[in-house]
C-alpha positions as CSV (number, residue, x, y, z in Angstrom):
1,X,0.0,0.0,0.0
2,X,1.1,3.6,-0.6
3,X,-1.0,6.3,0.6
4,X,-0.9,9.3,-1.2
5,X,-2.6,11.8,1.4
6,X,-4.9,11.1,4.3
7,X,-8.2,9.5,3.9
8,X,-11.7,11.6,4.8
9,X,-13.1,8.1,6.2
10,X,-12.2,4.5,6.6
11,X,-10.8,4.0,3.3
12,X,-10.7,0.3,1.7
13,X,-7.3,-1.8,1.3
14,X,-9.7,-5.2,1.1
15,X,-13.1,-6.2,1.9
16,X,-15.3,-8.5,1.3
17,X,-18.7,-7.7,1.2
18,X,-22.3,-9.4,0.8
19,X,-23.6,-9.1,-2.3
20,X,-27.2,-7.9,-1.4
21,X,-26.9,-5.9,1.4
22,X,-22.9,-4.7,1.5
23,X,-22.3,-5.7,5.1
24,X,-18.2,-6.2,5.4
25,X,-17.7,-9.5,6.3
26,X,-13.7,-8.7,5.8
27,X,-12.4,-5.9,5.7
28,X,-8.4,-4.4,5.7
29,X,-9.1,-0.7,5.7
30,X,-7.1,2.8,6.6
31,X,-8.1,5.3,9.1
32,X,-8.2,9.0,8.9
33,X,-5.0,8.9,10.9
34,X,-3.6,6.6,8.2
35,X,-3.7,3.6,10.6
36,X,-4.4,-0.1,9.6
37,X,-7.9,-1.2,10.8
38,X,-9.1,-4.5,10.9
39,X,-13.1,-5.1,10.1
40,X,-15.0,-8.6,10.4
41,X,-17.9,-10.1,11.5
42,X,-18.7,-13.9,13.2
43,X,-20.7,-15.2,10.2
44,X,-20.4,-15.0,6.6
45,X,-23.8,-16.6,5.9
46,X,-25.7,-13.9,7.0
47,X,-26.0,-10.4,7.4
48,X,-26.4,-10.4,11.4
49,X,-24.0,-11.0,13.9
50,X,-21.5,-9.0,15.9
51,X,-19.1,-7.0,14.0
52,X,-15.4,-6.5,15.3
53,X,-12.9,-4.0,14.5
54,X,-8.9,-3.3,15.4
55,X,-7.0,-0.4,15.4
56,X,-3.1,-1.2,14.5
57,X,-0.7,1.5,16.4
58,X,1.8,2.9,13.8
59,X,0.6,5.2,11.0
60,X,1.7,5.3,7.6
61,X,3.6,8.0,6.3
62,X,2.6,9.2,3.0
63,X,4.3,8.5,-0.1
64,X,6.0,5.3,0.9
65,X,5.2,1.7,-0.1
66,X,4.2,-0.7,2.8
67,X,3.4,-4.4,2.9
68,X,0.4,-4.5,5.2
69,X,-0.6,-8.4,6.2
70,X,-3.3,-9.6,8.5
71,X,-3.7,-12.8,10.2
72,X,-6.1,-14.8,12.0
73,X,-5.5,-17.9,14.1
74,X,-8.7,-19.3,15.2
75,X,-7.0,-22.0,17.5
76,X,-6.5,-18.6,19.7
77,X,-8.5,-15.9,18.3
78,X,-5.8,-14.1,17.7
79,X,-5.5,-11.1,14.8
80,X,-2.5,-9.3,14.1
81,X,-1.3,-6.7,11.8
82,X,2.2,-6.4,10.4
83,X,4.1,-3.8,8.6
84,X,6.6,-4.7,6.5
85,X,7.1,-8.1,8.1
86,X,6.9,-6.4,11.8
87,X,4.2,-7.1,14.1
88,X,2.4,-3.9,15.0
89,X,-0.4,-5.2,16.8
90,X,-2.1,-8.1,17.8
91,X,-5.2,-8.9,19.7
92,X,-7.5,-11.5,21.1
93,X,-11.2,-11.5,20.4
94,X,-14.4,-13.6,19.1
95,X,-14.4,-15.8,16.7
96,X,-14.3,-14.2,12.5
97,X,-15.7,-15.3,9.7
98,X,-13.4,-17.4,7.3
99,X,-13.0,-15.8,3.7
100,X,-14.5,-18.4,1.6
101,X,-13.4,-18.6,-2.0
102,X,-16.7,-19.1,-4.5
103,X,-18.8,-18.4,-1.8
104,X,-21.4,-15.4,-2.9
105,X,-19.4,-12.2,-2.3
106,X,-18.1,-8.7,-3.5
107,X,-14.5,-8.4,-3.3
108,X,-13.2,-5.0,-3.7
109,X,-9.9,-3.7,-3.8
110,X,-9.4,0.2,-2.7
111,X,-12.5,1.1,-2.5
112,X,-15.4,0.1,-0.6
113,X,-19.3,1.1,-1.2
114,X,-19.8,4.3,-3.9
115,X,-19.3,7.1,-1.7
116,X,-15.7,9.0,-2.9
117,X,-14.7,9.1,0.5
118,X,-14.6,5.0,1.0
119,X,-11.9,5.3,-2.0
120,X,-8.5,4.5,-0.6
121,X,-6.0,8.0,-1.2
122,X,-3.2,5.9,-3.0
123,X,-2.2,2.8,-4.2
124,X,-2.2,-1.1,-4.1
125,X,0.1,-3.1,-5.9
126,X,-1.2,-6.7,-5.3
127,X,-3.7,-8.6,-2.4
128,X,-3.4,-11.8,-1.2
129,X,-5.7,-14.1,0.6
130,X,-5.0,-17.3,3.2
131,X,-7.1,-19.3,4.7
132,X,-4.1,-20.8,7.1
133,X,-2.5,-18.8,9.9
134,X,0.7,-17.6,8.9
135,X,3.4,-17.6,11.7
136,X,5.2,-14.5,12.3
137,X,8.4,-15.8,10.0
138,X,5.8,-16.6,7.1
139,X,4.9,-13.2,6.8
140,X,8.1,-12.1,7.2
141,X,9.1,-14.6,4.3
142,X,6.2,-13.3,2.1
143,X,7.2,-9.6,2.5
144,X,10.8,-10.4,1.7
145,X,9.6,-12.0,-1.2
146,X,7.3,-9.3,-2.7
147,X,10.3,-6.7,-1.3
148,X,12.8,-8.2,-3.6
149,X,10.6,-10.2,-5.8
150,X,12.9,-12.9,-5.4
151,X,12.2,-16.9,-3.7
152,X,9.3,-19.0,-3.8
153,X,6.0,-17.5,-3.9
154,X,4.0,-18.9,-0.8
155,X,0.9,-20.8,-2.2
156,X,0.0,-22.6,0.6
157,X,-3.5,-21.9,2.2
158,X,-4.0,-18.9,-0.8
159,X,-7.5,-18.7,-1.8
160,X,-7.7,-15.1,-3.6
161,X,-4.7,-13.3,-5.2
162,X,-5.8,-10.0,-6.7
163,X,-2.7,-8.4,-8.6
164,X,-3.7,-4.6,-9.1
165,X,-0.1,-3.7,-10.8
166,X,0.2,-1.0,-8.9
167,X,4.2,-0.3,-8.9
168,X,4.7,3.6,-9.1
């Protein structure tokens, strides 16, 4: 991700959305402080439930390229967010939906809803979906890789890739 000012509202990375009603069922977004924020809710089958969100701690400074990765271990209910391979925050709540690949959905990619505002102030260069936990080295190993674009791409657990070519 590389922001390119400060966004008005929460301002899409990822989500995934239902397709009738656009509840987030998943959701990687930005804050008006240029903070990462985690959005999800316990079901993905329906449009009720409780919905959780997580504030990471360190802000992004504009005009620089970051590698933002969530993960979720449901053996703990743990989430974390890293930055450039770093943990910046981690947390234990209820349990999340699981992203489902196939399953009915909106995926979008910088953007989220029609409103201008939802529109993410930068850019995105590629998304990647797991449905395994990935350790702490893993997604150290997977920002190395797309850092230098060298080593073995990490396939296992990936259920969505969404390359948005996003270099400059």
């Amino acid at each position: 991700v590389k922001m390119t000012g400060t966004p008005a509202s929460l301002a899409s990375i990822f989500t995934e959305t239902t397709p009738n009603s656009g509840f987030t069922r998943l959701g990687m977004f930005i804050d008006t402080s240029n903070k990462v924020v985690i959005v999800s809710r316990d079901t993905v089958t329906t449009d009720t439930g409780s919905s959780i969100t997580l504030t990471g701690v360190a802000a992004l400074a504009v005009g620089t390229w970051y590698h933002v990765a969530v993960t979720y271990d449901a053996a703990t209910d743990t989430r974390s967010i890293y930055i450039n391979g770093v943990l910046d925050f981690t947390s234990s709540a209820t349990p999340i939906a699981t992203f489902t690949a196939g399953a009915p959905a909106v995926v979008s990619v910088g953007c989220y809803g029609a409103a201008a505002s939802n529109f993410l102030p930068g850019s995105v260069r590629d998304v990647r979906v797991y449905n395994t936990a990935k350790t702490a080295g893993e997604v150290t190993a997977i920002y190395n890789q797309s850092r230098t674009g060298s080593g073995t791409f990490d396939t296992t657990g990936l259920v969505g890739a969404y390359p948005c070519n996003e270099e400059s």
